[in-house]
VOGU-3710 file (C-alpha; in Angstrom, 3 decimals, decimal comma):
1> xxxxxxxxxx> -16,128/10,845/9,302  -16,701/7,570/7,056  -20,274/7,494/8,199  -20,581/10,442/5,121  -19,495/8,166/2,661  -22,233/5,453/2,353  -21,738/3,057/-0,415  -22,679/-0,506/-0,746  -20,278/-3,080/-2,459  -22,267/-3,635/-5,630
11> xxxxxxxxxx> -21,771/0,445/-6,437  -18,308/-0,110/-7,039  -16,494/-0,746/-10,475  -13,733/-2,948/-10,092  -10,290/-2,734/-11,793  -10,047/-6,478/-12,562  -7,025/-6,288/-14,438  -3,877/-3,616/-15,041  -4,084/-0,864/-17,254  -1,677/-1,697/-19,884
21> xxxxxxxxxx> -3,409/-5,324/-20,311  -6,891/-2,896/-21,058  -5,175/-1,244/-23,701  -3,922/1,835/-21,699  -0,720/3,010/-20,350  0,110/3,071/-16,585  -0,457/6,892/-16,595  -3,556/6,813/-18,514  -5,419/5,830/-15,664  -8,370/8,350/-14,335
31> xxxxxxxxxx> -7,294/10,740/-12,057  -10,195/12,963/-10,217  -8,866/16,087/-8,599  -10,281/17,349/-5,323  -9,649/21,205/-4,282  -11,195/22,993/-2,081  -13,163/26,144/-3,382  -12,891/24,851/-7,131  -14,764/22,913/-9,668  -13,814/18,408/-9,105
41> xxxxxxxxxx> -11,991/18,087/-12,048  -11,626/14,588/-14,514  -8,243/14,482/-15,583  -5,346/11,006/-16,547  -2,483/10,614/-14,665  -0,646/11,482/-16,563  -1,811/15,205/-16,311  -0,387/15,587/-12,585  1,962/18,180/-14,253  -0,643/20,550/-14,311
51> xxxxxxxxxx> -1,519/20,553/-10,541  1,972/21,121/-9,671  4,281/24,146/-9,911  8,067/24,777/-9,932  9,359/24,607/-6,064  6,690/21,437/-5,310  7,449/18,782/-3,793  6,529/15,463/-4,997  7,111/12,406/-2,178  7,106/8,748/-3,723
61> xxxxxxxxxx> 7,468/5,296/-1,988  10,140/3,088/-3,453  9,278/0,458/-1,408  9,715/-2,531/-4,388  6,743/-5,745/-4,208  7,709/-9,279/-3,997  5,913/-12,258/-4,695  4,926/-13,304/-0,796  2,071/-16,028/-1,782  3,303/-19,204/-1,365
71> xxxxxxxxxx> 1,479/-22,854/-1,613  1,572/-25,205/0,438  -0,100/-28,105/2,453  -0,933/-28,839/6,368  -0,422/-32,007/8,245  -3,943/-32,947/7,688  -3,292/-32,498/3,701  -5,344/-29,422/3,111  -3,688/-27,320/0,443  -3,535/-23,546/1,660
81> xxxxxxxxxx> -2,039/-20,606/0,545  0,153/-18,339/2,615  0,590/-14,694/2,281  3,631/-13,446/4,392  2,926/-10,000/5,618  5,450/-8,334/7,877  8,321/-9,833/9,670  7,390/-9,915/13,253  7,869/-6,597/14,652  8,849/-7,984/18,633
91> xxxxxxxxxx> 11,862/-9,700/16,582  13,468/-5,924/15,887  14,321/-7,237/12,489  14,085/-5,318/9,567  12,085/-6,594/6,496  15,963/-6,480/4,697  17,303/-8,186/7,478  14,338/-11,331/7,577  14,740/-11,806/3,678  18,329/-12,145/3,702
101> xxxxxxxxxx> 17,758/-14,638/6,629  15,977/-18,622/6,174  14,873/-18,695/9,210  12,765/-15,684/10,444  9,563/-14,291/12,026  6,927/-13,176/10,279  3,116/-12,315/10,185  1,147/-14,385/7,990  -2,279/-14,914/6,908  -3,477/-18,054/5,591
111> xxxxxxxxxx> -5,920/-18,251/2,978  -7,896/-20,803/0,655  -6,594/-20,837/-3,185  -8,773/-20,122/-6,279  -7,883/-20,765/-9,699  -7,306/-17,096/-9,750  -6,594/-15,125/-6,443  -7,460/-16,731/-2,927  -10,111/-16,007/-0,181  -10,284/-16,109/3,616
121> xxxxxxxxxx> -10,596/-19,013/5,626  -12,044/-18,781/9,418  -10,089/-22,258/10,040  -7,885/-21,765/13,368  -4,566/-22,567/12,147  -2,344/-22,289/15,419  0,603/-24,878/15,660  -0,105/-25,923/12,478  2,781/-26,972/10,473  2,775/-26,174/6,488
131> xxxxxxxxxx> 5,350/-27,570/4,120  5,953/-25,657/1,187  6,333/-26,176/-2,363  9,131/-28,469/-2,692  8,773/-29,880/0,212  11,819/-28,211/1,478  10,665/-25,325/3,428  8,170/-24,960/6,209  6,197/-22,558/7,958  5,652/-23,019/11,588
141> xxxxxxxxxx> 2,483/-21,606/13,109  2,154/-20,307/16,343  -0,313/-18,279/17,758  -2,909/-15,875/16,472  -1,378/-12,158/15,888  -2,832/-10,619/18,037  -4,263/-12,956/19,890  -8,613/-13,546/19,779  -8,616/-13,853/16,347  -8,255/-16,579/13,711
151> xxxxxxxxxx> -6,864/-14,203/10,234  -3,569/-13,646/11,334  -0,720/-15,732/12,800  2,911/-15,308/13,735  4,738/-18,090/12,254  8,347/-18,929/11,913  9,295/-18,939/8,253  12,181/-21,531/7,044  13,259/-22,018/3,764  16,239/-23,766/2,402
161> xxxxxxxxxx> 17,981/-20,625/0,451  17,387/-17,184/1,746  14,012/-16,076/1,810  14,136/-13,370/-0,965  15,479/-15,728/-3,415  13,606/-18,840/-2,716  10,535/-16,509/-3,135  11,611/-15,149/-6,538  11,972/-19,146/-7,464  8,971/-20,768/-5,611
171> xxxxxxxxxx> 6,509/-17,428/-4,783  3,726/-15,427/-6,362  2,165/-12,191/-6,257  -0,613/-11,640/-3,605  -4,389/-11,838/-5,679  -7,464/-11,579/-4,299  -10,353/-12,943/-5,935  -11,503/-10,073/-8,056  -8,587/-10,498/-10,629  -9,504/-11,274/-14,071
181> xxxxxxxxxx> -6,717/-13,418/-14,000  -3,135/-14,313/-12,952  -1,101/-11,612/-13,665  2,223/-11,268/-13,306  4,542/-10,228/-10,300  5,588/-7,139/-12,815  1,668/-5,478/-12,582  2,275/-5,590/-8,968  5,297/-3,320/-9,067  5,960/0,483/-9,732
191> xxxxxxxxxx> 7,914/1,611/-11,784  10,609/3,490/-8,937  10,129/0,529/-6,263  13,926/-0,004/-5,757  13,910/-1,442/-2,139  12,552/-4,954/-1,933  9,870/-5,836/1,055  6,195/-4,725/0,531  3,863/-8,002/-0,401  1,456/-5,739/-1,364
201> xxxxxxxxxx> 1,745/-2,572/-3,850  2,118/0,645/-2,937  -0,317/1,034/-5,801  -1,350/4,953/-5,551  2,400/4,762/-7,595  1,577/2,692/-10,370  0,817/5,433/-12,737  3,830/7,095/-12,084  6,054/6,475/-15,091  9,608/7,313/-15,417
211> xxxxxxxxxx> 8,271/9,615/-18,103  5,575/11,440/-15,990  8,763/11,535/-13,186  11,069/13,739/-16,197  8,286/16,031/-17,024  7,802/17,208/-13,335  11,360/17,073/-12,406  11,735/19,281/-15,701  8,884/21,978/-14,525  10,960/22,809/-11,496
221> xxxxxxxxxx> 9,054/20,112/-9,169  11,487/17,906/-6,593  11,492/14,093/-6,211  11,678/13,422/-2,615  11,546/9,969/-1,658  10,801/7,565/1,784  10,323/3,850/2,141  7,075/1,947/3,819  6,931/-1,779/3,278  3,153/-2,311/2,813
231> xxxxxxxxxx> 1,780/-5,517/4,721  -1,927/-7,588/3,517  -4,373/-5,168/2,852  -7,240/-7,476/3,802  -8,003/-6,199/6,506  -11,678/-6,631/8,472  -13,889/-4,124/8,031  -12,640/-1,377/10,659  -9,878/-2,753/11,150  -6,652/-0,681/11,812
241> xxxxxxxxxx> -3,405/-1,059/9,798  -0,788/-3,357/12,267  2,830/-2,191/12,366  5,029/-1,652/9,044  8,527/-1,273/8,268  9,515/2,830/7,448  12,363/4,997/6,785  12,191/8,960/6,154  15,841/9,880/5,449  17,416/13,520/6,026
251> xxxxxxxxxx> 17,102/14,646/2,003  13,221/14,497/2,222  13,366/16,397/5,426  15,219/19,093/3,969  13,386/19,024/0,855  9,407/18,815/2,438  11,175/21,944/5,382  11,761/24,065/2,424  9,304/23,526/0,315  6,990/24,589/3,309
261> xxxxxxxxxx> 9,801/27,681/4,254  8,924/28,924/0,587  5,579/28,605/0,438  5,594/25,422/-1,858  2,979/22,511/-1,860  4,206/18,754/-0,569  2,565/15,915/-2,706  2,069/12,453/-1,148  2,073/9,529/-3,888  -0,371/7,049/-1,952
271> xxxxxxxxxx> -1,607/6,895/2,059  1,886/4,997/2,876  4,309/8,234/2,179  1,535/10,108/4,489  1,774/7,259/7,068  5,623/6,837/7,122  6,237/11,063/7,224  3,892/11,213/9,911  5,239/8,786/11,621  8,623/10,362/11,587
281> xxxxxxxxxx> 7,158/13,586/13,323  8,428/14,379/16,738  8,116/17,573/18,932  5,697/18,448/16,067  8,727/18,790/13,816  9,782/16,032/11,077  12,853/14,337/11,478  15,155/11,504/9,389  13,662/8,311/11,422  13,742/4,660/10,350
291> xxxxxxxxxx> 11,773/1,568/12,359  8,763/-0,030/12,838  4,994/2,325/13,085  1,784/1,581/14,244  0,618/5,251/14,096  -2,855/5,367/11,967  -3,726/9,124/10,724  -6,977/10,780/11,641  -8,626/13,499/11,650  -8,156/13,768/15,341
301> xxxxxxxxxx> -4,172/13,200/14,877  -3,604/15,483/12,023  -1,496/15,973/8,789  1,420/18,045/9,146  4,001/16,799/6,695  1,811/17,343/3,688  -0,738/19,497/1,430  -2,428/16,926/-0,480  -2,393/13,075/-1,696  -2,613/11,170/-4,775
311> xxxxxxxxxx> -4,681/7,879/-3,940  -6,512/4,609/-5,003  -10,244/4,730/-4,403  -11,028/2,968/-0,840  -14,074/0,992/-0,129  -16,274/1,984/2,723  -14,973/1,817/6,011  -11,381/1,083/5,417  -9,018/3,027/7,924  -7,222/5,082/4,896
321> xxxxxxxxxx> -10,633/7,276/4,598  -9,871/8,576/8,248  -6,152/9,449/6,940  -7,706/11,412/3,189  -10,052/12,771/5,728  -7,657/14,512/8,030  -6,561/16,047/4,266  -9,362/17,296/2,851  -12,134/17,418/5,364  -15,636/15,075/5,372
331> xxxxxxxxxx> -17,468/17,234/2,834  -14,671/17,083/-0,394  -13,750/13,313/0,398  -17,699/12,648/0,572  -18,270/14,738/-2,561  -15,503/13,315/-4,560  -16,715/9,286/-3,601  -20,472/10,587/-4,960  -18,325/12,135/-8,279  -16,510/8,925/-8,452
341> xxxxxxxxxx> -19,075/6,522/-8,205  -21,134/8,657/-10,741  -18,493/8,798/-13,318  -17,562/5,162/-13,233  -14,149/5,326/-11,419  -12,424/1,945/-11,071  -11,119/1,077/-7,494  -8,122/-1,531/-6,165  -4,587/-1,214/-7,349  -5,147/-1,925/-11,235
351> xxxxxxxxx> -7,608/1,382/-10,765  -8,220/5,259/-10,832  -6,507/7,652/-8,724  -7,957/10,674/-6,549  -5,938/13,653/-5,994  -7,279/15,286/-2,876  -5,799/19,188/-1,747  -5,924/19,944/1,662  -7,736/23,256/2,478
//
């Protein structure tokens, strides 16, 4: 399917900084509406009200950020920065349960710093020991994750308090290197993340304001919600998304069953509320389910749980197109990357959104 979408690096606009620091609001961010049979359309965010109806369903992620880049230095006195991903998913534990913990599991990557961001080093760090800043806590390499590659390691985490607080004291937001500079851990958050654990954004919710949230909710449309704590996003090119921490509980069943029962349209805020409803489908029916997923959406695997998705633009090859493919079908996700790139769209999380209707 991605092979329809061919774009080269240098066609992209970047989103180097948030919104509100570019003199917008959150919600006045593009939004480019995909439908099939109609017109694309150039709307703001902050116009989602008028793709929706009374009986909708809207499905957000409250899945909150927190600052999981941490400094540090190896035995050989390299400085390096860490970016905790996931807790180890072998350990059982839940992202809740490692944070309240200091000593834990987790899936790291371990990067180079910039004055603003960091980038990828091809160093093999396994059983390399990195003390932290303060020289209090540590993190304990041990093998590549998985193993025949040198970009992520599991690593034993140990800090002195537990690891949610010492990270509000001591940690930063993830950057990458195309930031205009070094915003704070508040651009990396939505505005209904309640549920600490993602070290990345959910960022197809950043233009959802607590305003945009009463207009729909005042239309007739439902807030459903379900949690997905998003790991690094910096992936290899092809590479598939790892495991991540879910939970689907029983009121967005009910409310996604009879929305569907009625005739209503479902309304996924970002590719993680896709990944964590499919996820909980079993028997071909969804069900209230909490734990760990590896399941990556395709076209081959199907969307069942929803009618269409409001998403950040993704650069060629990444793993989500298969997902907003299974959606919309090659042809509107192809035609609506050409629209985008035409018009100037910005991608990454401080960008534009895409709202793509399935068929």
């Amino acid at each position: 399917m991605t092979a329809a979408i061919r774009l080269s690096t240098s066609d992209i606009p970047l989103a180097t900084a948030p919104a509100e620091f570019r003199g917008l609001r959150r919600d006045a961010v593009r939004m480019l509406v995909a439908e099939p049979g109609k017109p694309l359309r150039h709307r703001k965010a902050r116009d989602l009200h008028h793709e929706l109806a009374a009986g909708d369903v809207v499905v957000l992620n409250t899945s909150d950020t927190i600052p999981a880049a941490v400094t540090g230095v190896t035995e050989a006195g390299e400085r390096v920065e860490v970016h905790l991903s996931t807790p180890l998913p072998s350990t059982g534990l839940s992202p809740a349960t490692a944070l309240a913990a200091t000593e834990s599991q987790w899936i790291v990557e371990i990067r180079t710093p910039l004055p603003v961001g960091s980038r990828q080093s091809t160093v093999d760090r396994t059983a390399a020991t990195i003390r932290l800043r303060g020289g209090v806590a540590e993190i304990a390499v041990d093998r590549p994750y998985p193993s025949g590659q040198q970009r992520l390691y599991a690593a034993t985490v140990r800090t002195p308090a537990p690891l949610l607080r010492w990270l509000t004291e001591h940690g930063e937001p993830i950057r990458y290197d195309y930031v205009s500079a070094r915003w704070p851990i508040s651009a990396y958050r939505t505005e209904h993340g309640d549920t600490p654990g993602s070290v990345e954004m959910p960022s197809a919710g950043r233009p959802i304001t607590a305003g945009m949230l009463r207009h729909l909710r005042a239309i007739g449309v439902q807030i459903a919600t379900v949690v997905l704590h998003c790991g690094v996003s910096s992936q290899e090119s092809g590479e598939p998304p790892y495991a991540e921490w879910f939970s689907v509980p029983r009121s967005t069943v009910d409310a996604i069953d009879t929305a569907h029962a009625s005739g209503h349209r479902v309304l996924a805020i970002g590719t993680t509320v896709v990944r964590a409803l499919e996820s909980a489908v079993t028997d071909g029916r969804l069900a209230a389910k909490t734990g760990w997923t590896e399941h990556v959406v395709t076209p081959a695997s199907g969307v069942s749980t929803v009618d269409g998705i409001l998403t950040g633009w993704h650069e060629p090859e990444a793993s989500h197109l298969q997902m907003l493919a299974a959606i919309s079908g090659p042809r509107l996700l192809s035609e609506s990357y050409e629209e985008a790139i035409a018009a100037g769209y910005r991608w990454h999380e401080f960008g534009d959104v895409h709202l793509l209707w399935k068929p």
